[in-house]
KOLMAR-936008 format. One record per residue (C-alpha): residue number from 1; residue in one letter; x, y, z. Coordinates in steps of 0.001 Angstrom, whole numbers, plus 500000, padded with zeros to 6 digits. Layout:
<pts>
{NUM "A" {X Y Z}}
...
</pts>
This chain:
<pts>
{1 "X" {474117 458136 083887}}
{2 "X" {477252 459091 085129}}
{3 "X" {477866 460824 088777}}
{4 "X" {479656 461059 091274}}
{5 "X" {479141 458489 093797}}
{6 "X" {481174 457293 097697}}
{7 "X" {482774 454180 098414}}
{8 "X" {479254 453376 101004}}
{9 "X" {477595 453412 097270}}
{10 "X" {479762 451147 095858}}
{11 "X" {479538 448744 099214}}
{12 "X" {475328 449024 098728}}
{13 "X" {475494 448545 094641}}
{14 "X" {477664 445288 095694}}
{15 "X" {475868 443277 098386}}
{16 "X" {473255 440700 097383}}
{17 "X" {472278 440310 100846}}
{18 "X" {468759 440754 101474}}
{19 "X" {468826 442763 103666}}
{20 "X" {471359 446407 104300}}
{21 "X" {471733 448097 107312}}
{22 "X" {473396 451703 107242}}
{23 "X" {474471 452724 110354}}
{24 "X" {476295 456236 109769}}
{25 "X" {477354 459390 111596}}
{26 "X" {476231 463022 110208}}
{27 "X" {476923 463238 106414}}
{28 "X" {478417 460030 105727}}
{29 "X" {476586 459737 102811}}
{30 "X" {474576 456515 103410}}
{31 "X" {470997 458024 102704}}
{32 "X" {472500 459893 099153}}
{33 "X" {474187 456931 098259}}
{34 "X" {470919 454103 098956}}
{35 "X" {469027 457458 097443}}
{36 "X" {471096 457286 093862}}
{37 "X" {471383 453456 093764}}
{38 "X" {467709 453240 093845}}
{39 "X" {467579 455864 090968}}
{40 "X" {469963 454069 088903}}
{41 "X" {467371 450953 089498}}
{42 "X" {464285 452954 088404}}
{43 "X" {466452 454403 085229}}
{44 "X" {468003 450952 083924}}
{45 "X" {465624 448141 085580}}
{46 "X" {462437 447249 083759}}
{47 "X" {458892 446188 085917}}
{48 "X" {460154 446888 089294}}
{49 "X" {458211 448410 092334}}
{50 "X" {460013 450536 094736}}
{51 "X" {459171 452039 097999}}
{52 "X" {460637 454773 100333}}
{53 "X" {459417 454811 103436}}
{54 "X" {459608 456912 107348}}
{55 "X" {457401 456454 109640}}
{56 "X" {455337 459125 108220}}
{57 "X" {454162 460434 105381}}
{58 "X" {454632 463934 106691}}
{59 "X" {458179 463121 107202}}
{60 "X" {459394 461369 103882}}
{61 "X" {457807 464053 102320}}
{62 "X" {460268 466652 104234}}
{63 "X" {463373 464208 103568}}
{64 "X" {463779 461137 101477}}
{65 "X" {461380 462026 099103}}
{66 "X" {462884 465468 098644}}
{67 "X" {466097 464340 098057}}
{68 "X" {465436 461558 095749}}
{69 "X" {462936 464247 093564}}
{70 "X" {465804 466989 093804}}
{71 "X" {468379 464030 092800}}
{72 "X" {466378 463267 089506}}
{73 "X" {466063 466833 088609}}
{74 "X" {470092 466773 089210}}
{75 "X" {470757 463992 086433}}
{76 "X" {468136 464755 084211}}
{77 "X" {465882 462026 084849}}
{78 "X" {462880 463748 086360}}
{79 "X" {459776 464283 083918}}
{80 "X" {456605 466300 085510}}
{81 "X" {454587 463761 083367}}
{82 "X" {455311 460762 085705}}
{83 "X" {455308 462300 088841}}
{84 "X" {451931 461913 090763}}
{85 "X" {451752 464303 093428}}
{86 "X" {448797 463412 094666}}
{87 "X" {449356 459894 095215}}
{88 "X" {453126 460113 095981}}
{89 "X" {454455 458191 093193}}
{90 "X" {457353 458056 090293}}
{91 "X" {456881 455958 087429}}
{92 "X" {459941 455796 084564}}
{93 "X" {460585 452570 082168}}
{94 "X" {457623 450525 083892}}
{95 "X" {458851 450705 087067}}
{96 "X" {457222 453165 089981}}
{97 "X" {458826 454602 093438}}
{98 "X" {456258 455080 096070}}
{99 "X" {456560 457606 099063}}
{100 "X" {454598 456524 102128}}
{101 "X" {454566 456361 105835}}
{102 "X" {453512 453430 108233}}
{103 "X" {450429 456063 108825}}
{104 "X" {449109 454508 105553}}
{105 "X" {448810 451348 106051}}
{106 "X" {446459 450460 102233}}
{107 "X" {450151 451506 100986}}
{108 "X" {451686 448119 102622}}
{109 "X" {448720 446073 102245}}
{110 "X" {448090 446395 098250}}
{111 "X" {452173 446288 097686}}
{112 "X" {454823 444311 096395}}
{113 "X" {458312 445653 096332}}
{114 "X" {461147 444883 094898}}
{115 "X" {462977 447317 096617}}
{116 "X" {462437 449287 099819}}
{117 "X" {464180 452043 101732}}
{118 "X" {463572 452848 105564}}
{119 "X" {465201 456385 106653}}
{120 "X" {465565 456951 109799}}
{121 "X" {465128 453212 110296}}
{122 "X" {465334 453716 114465}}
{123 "X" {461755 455622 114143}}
{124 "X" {460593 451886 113305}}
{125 "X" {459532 448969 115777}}
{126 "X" {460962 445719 115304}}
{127 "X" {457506 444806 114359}}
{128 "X" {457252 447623 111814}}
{129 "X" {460231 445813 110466}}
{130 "X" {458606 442073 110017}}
{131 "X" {455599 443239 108237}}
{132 "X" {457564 445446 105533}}
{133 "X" {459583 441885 105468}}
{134 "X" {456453 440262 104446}}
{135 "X" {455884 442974 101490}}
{136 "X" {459287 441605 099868}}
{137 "X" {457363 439608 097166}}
{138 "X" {457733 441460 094229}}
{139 "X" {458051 439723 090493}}
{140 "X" {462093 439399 089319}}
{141 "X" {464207 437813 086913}}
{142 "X" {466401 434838 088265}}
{143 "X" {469625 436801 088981}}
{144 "X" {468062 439495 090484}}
{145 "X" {467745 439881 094426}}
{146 "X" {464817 442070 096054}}
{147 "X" {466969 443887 098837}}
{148 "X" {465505 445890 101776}}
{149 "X" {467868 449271 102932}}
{150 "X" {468155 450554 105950}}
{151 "X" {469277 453950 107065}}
{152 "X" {470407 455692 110348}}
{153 "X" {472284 457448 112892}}
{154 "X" {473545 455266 115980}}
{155 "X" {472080 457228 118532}}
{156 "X" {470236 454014 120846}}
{157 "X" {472859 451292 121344}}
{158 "X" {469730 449163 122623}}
{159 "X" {467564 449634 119367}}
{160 "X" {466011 447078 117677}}
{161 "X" {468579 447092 114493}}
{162 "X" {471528 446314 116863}}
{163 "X" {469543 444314 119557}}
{164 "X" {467714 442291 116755}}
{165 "X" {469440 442387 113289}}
{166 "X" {472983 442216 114059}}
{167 "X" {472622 438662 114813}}
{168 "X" {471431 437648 111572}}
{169 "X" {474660 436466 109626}}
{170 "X" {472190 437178 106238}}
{171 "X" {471956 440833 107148}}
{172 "X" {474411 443372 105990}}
{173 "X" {475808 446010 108232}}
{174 "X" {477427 448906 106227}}
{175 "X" {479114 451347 108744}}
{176 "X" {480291 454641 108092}}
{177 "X" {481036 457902 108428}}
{178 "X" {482762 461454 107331}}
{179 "X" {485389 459906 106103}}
{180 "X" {483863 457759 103562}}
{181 "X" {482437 461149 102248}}
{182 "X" {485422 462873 100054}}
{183 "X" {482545 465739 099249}}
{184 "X" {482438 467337 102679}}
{185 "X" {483423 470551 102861}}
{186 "X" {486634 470789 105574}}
{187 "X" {484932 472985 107704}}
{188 "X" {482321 471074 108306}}
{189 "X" {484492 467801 108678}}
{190 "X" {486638 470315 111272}}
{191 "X" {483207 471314 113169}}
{192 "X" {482360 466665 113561}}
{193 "X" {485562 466558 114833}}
{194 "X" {485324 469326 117189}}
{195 "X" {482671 467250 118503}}
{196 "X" {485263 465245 120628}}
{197 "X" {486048 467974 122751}}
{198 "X" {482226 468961 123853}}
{199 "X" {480641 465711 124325}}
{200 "X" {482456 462414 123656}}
{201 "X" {478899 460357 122991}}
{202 "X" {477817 462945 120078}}
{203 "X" {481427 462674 119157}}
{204 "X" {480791 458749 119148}}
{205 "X" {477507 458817 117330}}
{206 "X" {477838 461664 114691}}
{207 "X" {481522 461861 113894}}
{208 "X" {483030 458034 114148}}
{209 "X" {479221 456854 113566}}
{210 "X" {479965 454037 116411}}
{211 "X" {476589 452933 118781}}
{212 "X" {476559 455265 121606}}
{213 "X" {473438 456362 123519}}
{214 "X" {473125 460061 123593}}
{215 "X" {473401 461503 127072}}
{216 "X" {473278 464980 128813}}
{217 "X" {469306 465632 126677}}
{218 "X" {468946 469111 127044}}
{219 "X" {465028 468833 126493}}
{220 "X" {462522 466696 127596}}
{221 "X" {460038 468402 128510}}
{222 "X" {458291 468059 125031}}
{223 "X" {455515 465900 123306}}
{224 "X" {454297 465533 119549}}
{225 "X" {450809 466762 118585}}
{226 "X" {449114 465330 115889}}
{227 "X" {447184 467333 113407}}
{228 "X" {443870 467236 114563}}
{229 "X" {444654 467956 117975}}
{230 "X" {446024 470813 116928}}
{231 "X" {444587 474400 118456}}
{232 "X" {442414 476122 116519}}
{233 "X" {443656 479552 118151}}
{234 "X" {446160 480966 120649}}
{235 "X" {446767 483733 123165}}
{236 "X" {449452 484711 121239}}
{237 "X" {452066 484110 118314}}
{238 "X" {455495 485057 117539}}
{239 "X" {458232 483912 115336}}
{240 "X" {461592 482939 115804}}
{241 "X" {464038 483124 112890}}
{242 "X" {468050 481679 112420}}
{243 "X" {469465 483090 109568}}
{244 "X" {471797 480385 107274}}
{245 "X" {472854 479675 103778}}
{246 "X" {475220 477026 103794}}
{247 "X" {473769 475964 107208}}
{248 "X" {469926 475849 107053}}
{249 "X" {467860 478963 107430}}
{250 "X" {465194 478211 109963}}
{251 "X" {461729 479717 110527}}
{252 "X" {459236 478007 113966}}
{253 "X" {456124 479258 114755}}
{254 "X" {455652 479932 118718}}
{255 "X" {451824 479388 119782}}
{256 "X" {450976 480429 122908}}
{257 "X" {448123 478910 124360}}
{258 "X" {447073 478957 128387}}
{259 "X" {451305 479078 129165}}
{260 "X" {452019 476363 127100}}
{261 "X" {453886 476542 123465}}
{262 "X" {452804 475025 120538}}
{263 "X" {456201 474857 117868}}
{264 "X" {455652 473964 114268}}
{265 "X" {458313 474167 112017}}
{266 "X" {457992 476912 109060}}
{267 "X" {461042 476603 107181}}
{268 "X" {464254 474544 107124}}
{269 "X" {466145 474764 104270}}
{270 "X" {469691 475529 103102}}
{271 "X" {470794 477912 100311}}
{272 "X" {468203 480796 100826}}
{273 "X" {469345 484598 099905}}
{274 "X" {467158 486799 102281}}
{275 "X" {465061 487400 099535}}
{276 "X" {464174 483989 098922}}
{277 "X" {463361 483636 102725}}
{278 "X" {461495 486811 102172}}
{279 "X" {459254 485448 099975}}
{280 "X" {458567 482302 100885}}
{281 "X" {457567 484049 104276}}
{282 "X" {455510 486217 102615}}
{283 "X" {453909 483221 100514}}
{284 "X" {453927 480834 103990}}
{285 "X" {452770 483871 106061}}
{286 "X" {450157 486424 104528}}
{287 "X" {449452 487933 107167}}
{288 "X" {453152 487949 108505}}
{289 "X" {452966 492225 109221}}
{290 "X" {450254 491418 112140}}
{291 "X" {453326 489076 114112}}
{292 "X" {456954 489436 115656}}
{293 "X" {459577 488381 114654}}
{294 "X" {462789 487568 116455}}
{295 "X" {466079 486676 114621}}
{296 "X" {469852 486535 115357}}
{297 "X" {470904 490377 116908}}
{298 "X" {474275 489533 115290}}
{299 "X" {472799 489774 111850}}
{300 "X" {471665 493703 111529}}
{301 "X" {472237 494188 107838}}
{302 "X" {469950 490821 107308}}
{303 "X" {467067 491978 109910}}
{304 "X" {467188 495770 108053}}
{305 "X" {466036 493844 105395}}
{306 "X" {462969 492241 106751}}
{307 "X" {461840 495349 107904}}
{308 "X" {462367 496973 104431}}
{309 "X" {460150 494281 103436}}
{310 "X" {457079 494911 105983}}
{311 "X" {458243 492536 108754}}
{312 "X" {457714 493700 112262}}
{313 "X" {461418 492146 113232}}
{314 "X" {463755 492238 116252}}
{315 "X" {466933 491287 117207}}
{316 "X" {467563 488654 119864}}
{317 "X" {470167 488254 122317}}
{318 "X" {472895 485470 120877}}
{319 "X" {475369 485356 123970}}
{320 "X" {476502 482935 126143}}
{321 "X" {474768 483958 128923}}
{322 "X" {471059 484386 126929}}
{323 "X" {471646 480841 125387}}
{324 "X" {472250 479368 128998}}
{325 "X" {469012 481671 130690}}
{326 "X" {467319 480880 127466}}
{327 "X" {467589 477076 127832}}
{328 "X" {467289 477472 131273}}
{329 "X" {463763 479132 130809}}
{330 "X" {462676 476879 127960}}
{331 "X" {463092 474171 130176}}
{332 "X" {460322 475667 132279}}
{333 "X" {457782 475329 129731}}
{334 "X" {455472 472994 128286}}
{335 "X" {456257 472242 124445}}
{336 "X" {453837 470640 122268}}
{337 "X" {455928 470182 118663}}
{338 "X" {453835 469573 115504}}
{339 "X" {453950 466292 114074}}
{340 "X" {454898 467644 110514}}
{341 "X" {458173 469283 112254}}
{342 "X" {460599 466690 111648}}
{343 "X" {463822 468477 111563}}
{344 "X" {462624 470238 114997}}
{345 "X" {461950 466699 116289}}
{346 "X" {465654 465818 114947}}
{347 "X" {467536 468604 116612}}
{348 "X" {465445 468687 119755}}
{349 "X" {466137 465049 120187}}
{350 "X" {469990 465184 119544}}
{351 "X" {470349 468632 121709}}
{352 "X" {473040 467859 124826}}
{353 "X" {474962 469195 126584}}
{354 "X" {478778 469605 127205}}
{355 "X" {480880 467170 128844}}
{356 "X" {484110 468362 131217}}
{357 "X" {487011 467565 129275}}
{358 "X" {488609 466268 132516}}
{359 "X" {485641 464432 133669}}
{360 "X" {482701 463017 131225}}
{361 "X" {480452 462185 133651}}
{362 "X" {480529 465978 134197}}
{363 "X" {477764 468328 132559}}
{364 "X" {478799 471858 131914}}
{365 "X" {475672 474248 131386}}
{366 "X" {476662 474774 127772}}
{367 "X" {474993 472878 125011}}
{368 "X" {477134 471371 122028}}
{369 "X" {477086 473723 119208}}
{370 "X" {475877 471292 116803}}
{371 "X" {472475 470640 114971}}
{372 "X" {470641 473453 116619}}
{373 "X" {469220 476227 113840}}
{374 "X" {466063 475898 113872}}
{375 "X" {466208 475099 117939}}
{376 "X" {468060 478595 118117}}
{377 "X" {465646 479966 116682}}
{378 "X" {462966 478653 119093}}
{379 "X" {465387 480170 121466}}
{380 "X" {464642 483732 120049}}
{381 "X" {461360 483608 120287}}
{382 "X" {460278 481872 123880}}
{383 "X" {463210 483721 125787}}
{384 "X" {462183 487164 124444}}
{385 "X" {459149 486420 124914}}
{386 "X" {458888 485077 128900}}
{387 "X" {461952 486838 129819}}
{388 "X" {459814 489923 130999}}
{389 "X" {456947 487482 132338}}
{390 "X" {459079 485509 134721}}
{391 "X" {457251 487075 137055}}
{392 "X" {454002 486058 135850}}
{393 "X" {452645 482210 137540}}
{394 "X" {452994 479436 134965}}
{395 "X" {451732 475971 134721}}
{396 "X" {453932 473691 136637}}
{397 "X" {455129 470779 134654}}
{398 "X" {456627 468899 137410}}
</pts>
């Protein structure tokens, strides 16, 4: 199989240490890269049991295990035949990837791997951590080493990988970042850079990829709601929608229950014509005519569209002033987020704002323009929304 691969692959394909620690800014490549070695393990590795793991099964399914399907599809190695949906497996030449979260535990109990792959490795306790250790048992030949991979961003300089595994002289640390990613396209590597000049700790953490912890949180007055406390029914509903292509298009349903919002992420995905978003609405949504929805009032041609196509759409207001009253607003809310919203639960989590150039310990009441589509769209939907019902008494929050 021959692909293109980064210098972070090449680093991974090399170690022999048990254990590799990515620690990366935005597209640095370390999750493709662990993604394809692990692929060219399944295709040229005999009797070997693999594992890919987040903290949830919701959320590998919506990352890791997405991109290591859409990889195989890419080089030719995927076969519907050995893919078990149900049970969240690949099998090819004897060996089988599993998908899982720590939310199943029977999938840690009854397994031996030879090979295993936490994303978003800061989700995990140090504790998580040990007991996947203990899991490392698999059956291999003599010159073979059973490795465990570690992704993430360096957003907590007090996590448990620094805190805990950097002191290990057997553990690898692989750092890296845009640079070590010759694929980027340069206006995105312009846009990281950028970074430096709105908030020196995202700067830190998603550009250089260096520790930092995040300051300036725009939001925090959120919590995650698992699925079966879910409502059953709301006051209201209403949709917020940020139109992309190369940048994700993003889709969140509002809920509006007793003056408190329940956000679950629709769609999040890069690529999509407006008719593809069209119909996956459509297939996501059937009744989507009975509900509003509000998109991007800088995008008339695209929202003409929608309403050629049934939807009862509106244009929101995208200016500086509506983002600041928006967040401002937002902030006044309750927000319960869906547990199954990941990239929500990304964005909302890395959302700060601006730092004075002259002064960092300065806020300015701007937020970094970075990582925010589907929290724009949120935007479009809760400030149109309340604007008119300021007015109107709301549950305090404190």
């Amino acid at each position: 199989m021959n692909v293109s691969v980064t210098n972070i692959f090449t680093q991974n394909y090399k170690c022999k240490n048990p254990v590799i620690v990515n620690v990366g800014g935005a597209r640095s490549s370390k999750s493709y890269s662990i993604a394809q070695i692990l692929i060219q393990k399944l295709c040229n590795e005999r009797n070997k049991n693999i594992g890919i793991c987040r903290k949830t099964l919701v959320s590998n399914k919506a990352t890791s295990y997405r991109l290591f399907i859409n990889l195989l599809k890419e080089y030719g190695r995927y076969f519907s035949f050995a893919h078990n949906k149900s049970e969240n497996y690949y099998e090819l030449n004897n060996n089988r990837v599993t998908f899982f979260g720590l939310d199943d535990p029977e999938k840690i109990k009854s397994s031996e791997y030879n090979y295993l792959w936490l994303e978003e490795a800061n989700e995990f306790t140090y504790d998580d951590f040990i007991v996947l250790q203990t899991r490392m048992s698999g059956k291999k030949l003599s010159h073979e080493h059973n490795q465990i991979y570690l992704s993430l961003n360096p957003v907590n300089e007090f996590c448990w990988v620094k805190t805990e595994l950097e002191k290990d002289k057997d553990i690898k640390f692989i750092n890296s970042n845009y640079k070590d990613n010759p694929f980027l396209d340069k206006d995105y590597i312009n846009y990281l850079k950028g970074l430096k000049n709105k908030n020196n700790t995202a700067y830190k953490v998603y550009t250089l990829g260096e520790w930092s912890t995040l300051k300036g949180l725009i939001y925090e007055n959120y919590d995650i709601v698992i699925e079966n406390n879910w409502p059953k029914s709301f006051d209201d509903i209403i949709y917020g929608m940020d139109f992309g292509y190369n940048n994700p298009s993003a889709v969140i349903f509002c809920g509006i229950k007793d003056n408190e919002v329940y956000l679950k992420q629709i769609i999040y995905q890069s690529g999509l014509t407006n008719n593809n978003l069209c119909g996956k609405l459509k297939t996501l949504i059937p009744d989507f005519g009975n509900y509003n929805f509000l998109a991007d009032e800088s995008e008339p041609d695209r929202i003409k569209e929608f309403e050629d196509n049934g939807f009862c759409i509106s244009g929101a207001p995208k200016g500086k002033n509506s983002v600041k009253d928006g967040i401002d607003l937002i902030k006044t809310l309750k927000l319960h987020i869906h547990e199954e919203s990941v990239d929500l639960l990304k964005e909302i989590g890395g959302y700060v704002w601006q730092e004075d150039r002259r002064n960092s310990k300065l806020l300015l009441d701007e937020p970094v323009k970075f990582n925010d589509h589907i929290l724009d769209a949120m935007r479009y939907a809760l400030y149109t929304y309340f604007k008119d019902k300021i007015s109107e008494p709301r549950i305090s929050i404190g």
